[in-house]
VOKEKE-505808 format. One line per 10 residues: number of its first residue (from 1); their letters; for each residue x, y, z of C-alpha. Coordinates in steps of 0.5 Angstrom, whole numbers. Layout:
<lomis>
NUM) A) X Y Z; ...
</lomis>
This chain:
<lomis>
1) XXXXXXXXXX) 35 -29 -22; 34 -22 -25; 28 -24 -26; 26 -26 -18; 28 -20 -16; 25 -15 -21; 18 -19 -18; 19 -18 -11; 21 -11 -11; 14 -10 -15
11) XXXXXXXXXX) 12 -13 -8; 16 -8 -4; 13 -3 -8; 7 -5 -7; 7 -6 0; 10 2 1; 4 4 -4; -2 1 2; 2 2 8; 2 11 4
21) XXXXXXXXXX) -5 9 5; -5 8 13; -8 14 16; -2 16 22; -2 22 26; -1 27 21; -5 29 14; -2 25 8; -5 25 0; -3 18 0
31) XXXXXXXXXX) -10 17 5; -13 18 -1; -10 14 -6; -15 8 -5; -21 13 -5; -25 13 -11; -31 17 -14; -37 15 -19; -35 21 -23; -42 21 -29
41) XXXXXXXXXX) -42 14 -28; -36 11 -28; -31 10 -23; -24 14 -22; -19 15 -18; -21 22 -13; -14 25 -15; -17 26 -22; -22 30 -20; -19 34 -15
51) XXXXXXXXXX) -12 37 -13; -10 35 -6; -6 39 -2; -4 39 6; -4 47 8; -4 44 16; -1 38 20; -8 35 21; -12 38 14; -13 35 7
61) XXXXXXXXXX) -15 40 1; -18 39 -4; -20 43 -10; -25 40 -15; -24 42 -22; -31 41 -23; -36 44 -19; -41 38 -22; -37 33 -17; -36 36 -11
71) XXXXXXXXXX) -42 32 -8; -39 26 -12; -33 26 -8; -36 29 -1; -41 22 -2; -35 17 -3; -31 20 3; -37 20 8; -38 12 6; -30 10 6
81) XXXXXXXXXX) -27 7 11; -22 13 13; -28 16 18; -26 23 15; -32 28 16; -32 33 10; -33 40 10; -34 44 4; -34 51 1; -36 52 -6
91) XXXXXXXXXX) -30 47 -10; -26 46 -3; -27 41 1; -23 40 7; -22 34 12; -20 35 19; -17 29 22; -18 27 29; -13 25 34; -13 18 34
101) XXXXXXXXXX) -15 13 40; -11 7 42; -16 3 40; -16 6 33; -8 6 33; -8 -1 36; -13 -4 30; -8 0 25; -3 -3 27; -6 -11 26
111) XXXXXXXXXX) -8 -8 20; -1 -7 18; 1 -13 20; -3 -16 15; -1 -13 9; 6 -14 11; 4 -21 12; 0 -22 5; 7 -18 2; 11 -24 5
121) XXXXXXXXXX) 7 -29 3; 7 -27 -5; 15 -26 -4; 16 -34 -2; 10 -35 -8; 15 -32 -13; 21 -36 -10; 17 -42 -9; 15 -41 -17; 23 -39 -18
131) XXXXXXXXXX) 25 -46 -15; 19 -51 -18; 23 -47 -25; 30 -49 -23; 27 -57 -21; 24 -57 -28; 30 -55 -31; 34 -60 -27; 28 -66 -29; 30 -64 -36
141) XXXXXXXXXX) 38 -64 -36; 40 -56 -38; 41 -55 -31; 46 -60 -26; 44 -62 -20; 50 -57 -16; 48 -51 -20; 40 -52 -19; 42 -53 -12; 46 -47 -11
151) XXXXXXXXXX) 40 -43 -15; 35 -45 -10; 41 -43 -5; 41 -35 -9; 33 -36 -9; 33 -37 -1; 37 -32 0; 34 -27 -4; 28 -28 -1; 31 -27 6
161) XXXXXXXXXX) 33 -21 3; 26 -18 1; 22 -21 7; 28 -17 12; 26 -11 9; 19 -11 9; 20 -13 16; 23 -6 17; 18 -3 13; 12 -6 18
171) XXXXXXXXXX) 17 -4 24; 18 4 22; 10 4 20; 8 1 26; 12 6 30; 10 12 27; 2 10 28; 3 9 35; 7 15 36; 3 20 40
</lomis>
C-alpha cells in the first residue's frame, strides 16, 4: 500500500509541475519550465542559462550568464508555444505578457483537462497493476481471498483519494485562468 501511494503522489506531483507551466494572468517562472535552449549543440533547460525573475505582475526577467546565449534563448522563446515575443537589452531579456482572450483562456482550459485526464488515467494504471499484484498473490496462495478482497477495496479507495485531489487541482487551476 506504501507503495500504491508513494507512486500516485508522484502522479500528483507531476500533474502540479504541468499545471505550474500553464500560462495564467500573472507572469510566473514556472512558464518556463518546459522551455529548453540548443545551448553549444546540446539542449538544456532555460533556467541553466539564465536567471529568471518576475520584477512586474505581467514581466518574465531573464538575465543571461553568457552573453554568447542570448540569441539561443530569444530563438527558443520565439519558437515555443507560449506566444511570448521577446525583448532583449544586452544579457536581459524581458517578456511582456499580454492580456489574455476568451478564446485563449478557453483553449488553456481544454488543455488542463487534459493533463489532469492523462494524470487520472495513470493513477487507475497503477491501481490496476496494484490489483493484478494481490490477484497473483491470491492465484499462488500467500494471500487469502478476504484479504486480497479488502486490499483491492484500500486500493480503490486510495485511489478515490488521488483522483479527488486532482479534481481539485483542475478546479482551482481552471479558476485562475478563467479569472479576468
Amino acid at each position: 500500500m506504501s507503495e500504491l501511494k508513494s507512486r500516485m503522489e508522484k502522479s500528483v506531483e507531476s500533474l502540479k509541475a504541468t499545471l505550474a507551466g500553464f500560462r495564467t494572468g500573472r507572469a510566473s517562472p514556472e512558464l518556463l519550465n518546459r522551455l529548453t535552449v540548443s545551448y553549444y549543440g546540446s539542449m538544456v533547460p532555460v533556467k541553466q542559462v539564465a536567471a529568471i525573475s518576475v520584477p512586474e505582475p505581467r514581466v518574465i526577467m531573464l538575465n543571461v550568464f553568457d552573453k554568447g546565449g542570448v540569441k539561443d534563448v530569444e530563438r527558443a522563446i520565439m519558437t515555443s508555444d507560449l506566444g511570448l515575443q521577446p525583448q532583449t537589452d544586452g544579457t536581459i531579456i524581458r517578456l511582456r505578457l499580454p492580456e489574455l482572450t476568451e478564446d485563449r483562456r478557453k483553449d488553456l482550459v481544454k488543455q488542463v483537462k487534459k493533463a489532469v485526464e492523462d494524470a487520472k488515467v495513470s493513477v487507475r494504471n497503477i491501481r490496476r497493476d496494484f490489483v493484478d499484484s494481490i490477484k497473483a498473490q491470491e492465484k499462488d496462495k500467500s494471500v487469502s481471498e478476504d484479504e486480497a478482497k479488502k486490499k483491492q477495496d484500500d486500493a480503490q479507495k486510495t485511489t478515490d483519494h488521488y483522483i479527488g485531489i486532482l479534481d481539485s487541482l483542475a478546479k482551482d487551476k481552471e479558476a485562475e485562468i478563467m479569472t479576468v
